[in-house]
C-alpha atoms as one frame of an Amber mdcrd trajectory, in Angstrom:
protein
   0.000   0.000   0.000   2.878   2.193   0.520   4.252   1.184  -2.584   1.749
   1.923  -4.024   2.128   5.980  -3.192   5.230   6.034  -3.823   6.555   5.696
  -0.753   9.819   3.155  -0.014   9.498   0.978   2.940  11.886  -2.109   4.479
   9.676  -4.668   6.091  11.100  -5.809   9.255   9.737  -9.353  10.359   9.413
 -10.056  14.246   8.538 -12.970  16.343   6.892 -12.057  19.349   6.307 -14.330
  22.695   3.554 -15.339  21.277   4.830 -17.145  18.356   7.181 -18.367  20.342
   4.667 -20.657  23.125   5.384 -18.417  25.558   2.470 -18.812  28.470   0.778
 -15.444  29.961   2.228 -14.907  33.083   5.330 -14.122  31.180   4.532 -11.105
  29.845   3.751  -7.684  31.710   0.914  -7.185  29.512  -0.654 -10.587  29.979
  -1.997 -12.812  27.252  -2.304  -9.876  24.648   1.303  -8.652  25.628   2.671
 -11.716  23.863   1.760 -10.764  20.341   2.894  -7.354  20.807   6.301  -7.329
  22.723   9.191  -7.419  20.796   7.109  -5.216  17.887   6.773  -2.419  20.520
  10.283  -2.829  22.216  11.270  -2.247  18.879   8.842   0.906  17.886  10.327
   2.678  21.307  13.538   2.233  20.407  13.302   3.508  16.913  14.107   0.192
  14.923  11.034   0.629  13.289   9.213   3.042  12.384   5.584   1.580  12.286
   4.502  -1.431  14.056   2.113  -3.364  12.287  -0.393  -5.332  14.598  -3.295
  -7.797  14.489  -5.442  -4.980  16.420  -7.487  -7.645  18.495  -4.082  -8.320
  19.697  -3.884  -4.709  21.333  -4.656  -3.646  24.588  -7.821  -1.026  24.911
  -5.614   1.444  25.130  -2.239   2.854  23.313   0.761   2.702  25.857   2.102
   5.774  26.369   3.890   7.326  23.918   2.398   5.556  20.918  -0.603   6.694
  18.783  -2.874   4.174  16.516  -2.253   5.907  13.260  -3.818   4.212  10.965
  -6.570   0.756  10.480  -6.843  -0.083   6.882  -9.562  -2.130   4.998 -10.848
  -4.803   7.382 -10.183  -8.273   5.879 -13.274 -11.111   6.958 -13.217 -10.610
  11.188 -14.727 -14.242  11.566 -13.376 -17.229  13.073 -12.823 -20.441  10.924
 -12.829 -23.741  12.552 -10.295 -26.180  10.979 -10.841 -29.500  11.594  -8.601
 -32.652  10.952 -11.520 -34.376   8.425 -14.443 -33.691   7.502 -15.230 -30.874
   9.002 -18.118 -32.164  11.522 -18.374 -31.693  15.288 -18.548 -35.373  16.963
 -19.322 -35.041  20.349 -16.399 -35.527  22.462 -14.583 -33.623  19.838 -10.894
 -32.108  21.327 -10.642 -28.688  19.887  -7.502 -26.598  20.656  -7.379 -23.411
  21.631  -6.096 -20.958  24.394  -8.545 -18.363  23.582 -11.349 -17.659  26.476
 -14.076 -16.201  23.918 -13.679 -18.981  21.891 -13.824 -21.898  24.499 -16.811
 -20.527  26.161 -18.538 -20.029  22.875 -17.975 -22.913  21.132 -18.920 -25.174
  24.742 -22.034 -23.297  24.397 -23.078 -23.470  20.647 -21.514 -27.489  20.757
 -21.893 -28.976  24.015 -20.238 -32.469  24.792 -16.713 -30.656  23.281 -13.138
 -31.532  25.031 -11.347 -28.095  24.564  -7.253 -28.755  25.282  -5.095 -25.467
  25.066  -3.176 -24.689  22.164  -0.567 -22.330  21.462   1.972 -20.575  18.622
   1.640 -19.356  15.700  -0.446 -20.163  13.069   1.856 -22.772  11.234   2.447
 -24.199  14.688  -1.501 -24.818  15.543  -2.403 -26.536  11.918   0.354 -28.716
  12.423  -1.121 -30.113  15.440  -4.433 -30.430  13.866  -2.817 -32.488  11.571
  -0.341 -34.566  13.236  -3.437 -35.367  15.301  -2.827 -33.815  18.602  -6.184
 -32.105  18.616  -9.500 -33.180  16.467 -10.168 -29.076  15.386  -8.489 -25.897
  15.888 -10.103 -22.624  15.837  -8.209 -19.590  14.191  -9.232 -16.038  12.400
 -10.556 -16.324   9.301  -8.280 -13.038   8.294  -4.918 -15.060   9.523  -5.030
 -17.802   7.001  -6.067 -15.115   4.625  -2.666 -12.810   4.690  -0.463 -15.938
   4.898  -2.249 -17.567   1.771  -3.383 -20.230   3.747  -6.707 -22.695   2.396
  -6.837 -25.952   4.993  -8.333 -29.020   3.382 -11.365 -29.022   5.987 -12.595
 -25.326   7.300 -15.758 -23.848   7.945 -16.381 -19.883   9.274 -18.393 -20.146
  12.593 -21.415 -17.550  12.360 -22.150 -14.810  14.580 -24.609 -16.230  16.000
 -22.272 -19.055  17.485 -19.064 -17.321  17.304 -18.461 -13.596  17.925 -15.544
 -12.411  16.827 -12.716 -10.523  19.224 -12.298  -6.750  19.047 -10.728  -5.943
  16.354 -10.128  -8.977  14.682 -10.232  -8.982  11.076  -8.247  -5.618  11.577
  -4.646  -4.255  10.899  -3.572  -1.520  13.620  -0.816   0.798  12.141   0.806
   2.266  15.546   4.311   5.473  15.470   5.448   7.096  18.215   3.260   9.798
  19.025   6.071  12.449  18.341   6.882  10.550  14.883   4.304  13.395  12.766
   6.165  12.646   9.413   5.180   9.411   9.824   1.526   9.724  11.257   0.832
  12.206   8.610   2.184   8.992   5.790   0.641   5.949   7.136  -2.759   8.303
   7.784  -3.348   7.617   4.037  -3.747   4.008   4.145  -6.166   4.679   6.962
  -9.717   3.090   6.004 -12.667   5.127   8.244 -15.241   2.754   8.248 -12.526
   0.383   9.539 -11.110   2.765  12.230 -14.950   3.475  13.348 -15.550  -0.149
  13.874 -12.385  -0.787  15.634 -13.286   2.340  17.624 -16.157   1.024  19.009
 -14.487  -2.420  20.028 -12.048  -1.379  21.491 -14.130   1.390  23.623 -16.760
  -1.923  24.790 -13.203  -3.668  25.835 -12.002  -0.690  27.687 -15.269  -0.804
  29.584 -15.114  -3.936  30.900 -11.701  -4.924  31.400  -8.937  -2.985  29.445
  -5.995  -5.360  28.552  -7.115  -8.878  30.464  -7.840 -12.097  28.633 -11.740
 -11.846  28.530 -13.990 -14.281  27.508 -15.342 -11.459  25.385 -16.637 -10.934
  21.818 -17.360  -7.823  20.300 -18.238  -6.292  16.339 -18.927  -3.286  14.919
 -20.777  -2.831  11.410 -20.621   0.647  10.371 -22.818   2.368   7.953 -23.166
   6.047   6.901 -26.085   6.599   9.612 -25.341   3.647  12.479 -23.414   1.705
  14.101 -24.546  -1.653  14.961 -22.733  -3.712  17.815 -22.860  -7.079  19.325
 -21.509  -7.776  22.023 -20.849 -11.481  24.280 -19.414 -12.291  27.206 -20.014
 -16.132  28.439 -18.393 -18.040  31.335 -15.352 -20.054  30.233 -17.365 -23.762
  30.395 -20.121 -21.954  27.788 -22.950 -22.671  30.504 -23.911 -18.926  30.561
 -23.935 -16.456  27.656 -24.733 -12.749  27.400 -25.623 -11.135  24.542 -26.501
  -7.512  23.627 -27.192  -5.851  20.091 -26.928  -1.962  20.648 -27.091   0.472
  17.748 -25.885   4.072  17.666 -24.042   7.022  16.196 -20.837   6.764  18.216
 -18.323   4.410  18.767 -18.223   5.327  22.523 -21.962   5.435  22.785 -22.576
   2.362  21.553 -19.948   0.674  23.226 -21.150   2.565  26.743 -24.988   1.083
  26.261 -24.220  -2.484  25.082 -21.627  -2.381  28.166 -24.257  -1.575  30.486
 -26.337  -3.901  29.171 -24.070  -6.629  29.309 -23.359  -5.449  33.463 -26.708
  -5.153  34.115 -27.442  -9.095  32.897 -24.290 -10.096  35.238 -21.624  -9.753
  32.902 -19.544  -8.154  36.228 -19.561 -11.557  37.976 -18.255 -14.009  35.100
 -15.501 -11.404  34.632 -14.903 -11.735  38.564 -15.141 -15.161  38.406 -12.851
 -15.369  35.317  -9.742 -13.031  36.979 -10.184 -15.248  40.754  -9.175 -18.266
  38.379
């Protein structure tokens, strides 16, 4: 995309904690702190220039000193479930994954599931659906996309059984906030519908919990006159879900009512029972 204006660019890949194994204790910044570490170390330090992020892989808020500078086009924000063959759910299924929001909602669309955890990168979960160390794995449909990747046996999980993480689908752009030669070039590539959605998902995360590993789903669809939000939040073994559809004109409005709707149907206590565990 830079390219593209005429602008020249050195990519500079990373691997983070996360791709790595690494468990959440080990980083500061718990479970989302692993996908981001290194990339930010190196954005402070002035290695890089831009950080590129998975943006459901950010915190609610920007540490200090950084600024979210740009979201491009959202690529498809749902989760695909990849399974070993055939594609079915038997019951007693093992599906890996060390996500919260997806345990708790596939337990509750699929009961009778064994969920193990499962961790790495994206090359490093596939392989142990194949190899056979779990039955399914479930991963973002927008992953497999950027790194050209079509498993044999896949199928997207609807919203209705599956919502998606903030921000996933999304690609956060973050400079240093003092970097305005920079801001002012990646602000081009900035898509607002994108930014809007993000916006809002991030704003519902901030509300009820920041930074922590929730068992949380959130998306935005943005038109010209509304935005639309759903919001879950479920307890880890999928035996209670919340749900709220809220639509609005602003990200942080929207985010503020379908928060207090989710509080007000005891959304507080499965997030209390989640962080005592």
């Amino acid at each position: 995309m830079l390219a593209a204006r005429d602008v020249a660019s050195e990519l500079v890949p990373m691997s983070t904690s996360g791709d790595e194994g690494a468990l959440p204790g080990s980083s500061p910044q718990g479970l989302k702190g692993l996908w981001i570490d290194a990339i930010l170390d190196a954005l402070e330090s002035g290695d890089i220039d831009v950080a590129v992020h998975s943006a459901k892989d950010l915190p609610a808020e920007d540490d200090e000193g950084f600024v979210l500078a740009a979201v491009p086009p959202r690529a498809d924000p749902a989760d695909v479930l990849v399974c070993r063959d055939g594609g079915e759910l038997r019951p007693g299924a093992t599906i890996g994954t060390s996500s919260l929001r997806r345990r708790a909602q596939l337990l509750a669309a699929f009961p009778g599931l064994r969920m193990v955890d499962l961790r790495g990168n994206v090359g490093t979960r596939l392989r142990k659906v194949d190899e056979g160390e779990v039955d399914a794995a479930v991963l973002a449909a927008a992953g497999l996309q950027r790194l050209g990747l079509v498993p044999d046996h896949q199928r997207p999980l609807p919203l209705d059984a599956m919502v998606p993480a903030p921000g996933q689908g999304c690609l956060a752009l973050q400079c240093r906030d003092d970097d305005e030669g920079t801001i002012a070039m990646v602000a081009d590539l900035d898509d607002p519908v994108s930014h809007r959605a993000l916006d809002t998902e991030r704003s519902l995360m901030w509300r009820l919990g920041g930074g922590c590993a929730l068992p949380l789903g959130g998306f935005a669809m943005v038109s010209a006159e509304s935005i639309r939000l759903t919001a879950v939040i479920a307890t880890p073994d999928g035996s209670r879900v919340i749900r709220s559809t809220v639509d609005g004109a602003t990200p942080e409005d929207v985010a503020a009512v379908a928060a207090k709707h989710l509080i007000a149907d005891g959304a507080e206590e499965i997030l209390t029972e989640v962080a005592a565990e």
